[in-house]
C-alpha positions as CSV (number, residue, x, y, z in Angstrom):
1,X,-28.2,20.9,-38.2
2,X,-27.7,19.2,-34.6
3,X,-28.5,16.3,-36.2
4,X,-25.9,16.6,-38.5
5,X,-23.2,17.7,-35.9
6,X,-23.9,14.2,-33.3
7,X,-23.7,12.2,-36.6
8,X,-20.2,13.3,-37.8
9,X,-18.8,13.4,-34.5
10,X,-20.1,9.7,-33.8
11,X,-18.6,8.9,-37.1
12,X,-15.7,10.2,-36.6
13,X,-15.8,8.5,-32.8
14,X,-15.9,5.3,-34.3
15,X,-12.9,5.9,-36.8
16,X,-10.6,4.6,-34.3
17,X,-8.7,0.7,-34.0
18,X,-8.0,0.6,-30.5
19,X,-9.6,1.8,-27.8
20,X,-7.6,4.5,-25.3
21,X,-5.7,2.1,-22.6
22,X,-6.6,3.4,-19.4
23,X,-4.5,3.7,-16.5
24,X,-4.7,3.6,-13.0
25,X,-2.2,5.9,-11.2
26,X,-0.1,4.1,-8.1
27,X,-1.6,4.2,-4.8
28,X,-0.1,7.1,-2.2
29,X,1.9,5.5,0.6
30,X,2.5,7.9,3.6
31,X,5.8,7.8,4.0
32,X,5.4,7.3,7.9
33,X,4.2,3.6,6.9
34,X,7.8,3.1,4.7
35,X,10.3,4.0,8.4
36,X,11.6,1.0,9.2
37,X,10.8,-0.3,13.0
38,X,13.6,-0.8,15.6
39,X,14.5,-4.0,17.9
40,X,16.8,-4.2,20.3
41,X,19.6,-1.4,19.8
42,X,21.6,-2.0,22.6
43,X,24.4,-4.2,23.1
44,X,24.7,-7.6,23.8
45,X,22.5,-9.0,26.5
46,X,24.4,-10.4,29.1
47,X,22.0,-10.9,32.4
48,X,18.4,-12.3,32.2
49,X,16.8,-9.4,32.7
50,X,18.8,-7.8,29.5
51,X,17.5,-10.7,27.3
52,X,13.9,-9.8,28.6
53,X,14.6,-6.4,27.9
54,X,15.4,-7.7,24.2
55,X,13.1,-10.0,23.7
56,X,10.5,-7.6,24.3
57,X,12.1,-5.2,22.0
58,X,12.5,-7.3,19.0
59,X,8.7,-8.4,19.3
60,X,7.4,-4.8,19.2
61,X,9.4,-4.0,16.3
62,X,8.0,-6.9,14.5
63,X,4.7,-6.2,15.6
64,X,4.8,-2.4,14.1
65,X,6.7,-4.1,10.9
66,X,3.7,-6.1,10.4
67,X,1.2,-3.5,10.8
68,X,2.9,-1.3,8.5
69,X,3.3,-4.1,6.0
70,X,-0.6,-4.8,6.5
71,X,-1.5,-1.1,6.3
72,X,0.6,-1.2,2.7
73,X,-1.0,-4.3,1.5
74,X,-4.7,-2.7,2.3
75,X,-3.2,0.9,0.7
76,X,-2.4,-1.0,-2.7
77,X,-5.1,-3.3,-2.8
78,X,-7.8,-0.3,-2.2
79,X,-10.2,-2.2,0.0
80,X,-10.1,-3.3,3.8
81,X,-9.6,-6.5,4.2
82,X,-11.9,-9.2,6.6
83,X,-10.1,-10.3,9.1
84,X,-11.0,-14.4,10.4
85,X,-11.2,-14.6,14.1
């Protein structure tokens, strides 16, 4: 009788065309990761020490811009990526 019962149900397994199309959900991005990162806020530089001030400010906000971007791109791919040095 088992017999019987694994038989029909791989027969009937089989019946199918197409086999189920399988799909992966999306990956979970923390939503810290999707803030954006600020420059400089302030007004205009006008003195040296104000561009400094800016220059410094832009450049950390592109440097957390990039690690967020990096952290995505290693989220979404689902692997760490090697870094060449």
């Amino acid at each position: 009788m088992r017999r019987y019962l694994i038989i029909c149900a791989m027969l009937l397994g089989g019946c199918g065309r197409d086999l189920p199309e399988v799909v992966a959900p999306p990956p979970v991005i923390p939503a810290d990761l999707l803030r954006t990162c600020a420059g400089w806020t302030g007004p205009r530089p006008e003195t040296e020490g104000e561009w400094a001030d800016a220059a410094l400010a832009e450049m950390r906000g592109r440097h957390c811009a990039n690690g967020k971007i990096e952290a995505i791109r290693k989220t979404v791919e689902g692997r760490e990526v090697i870094e060449k040095k």
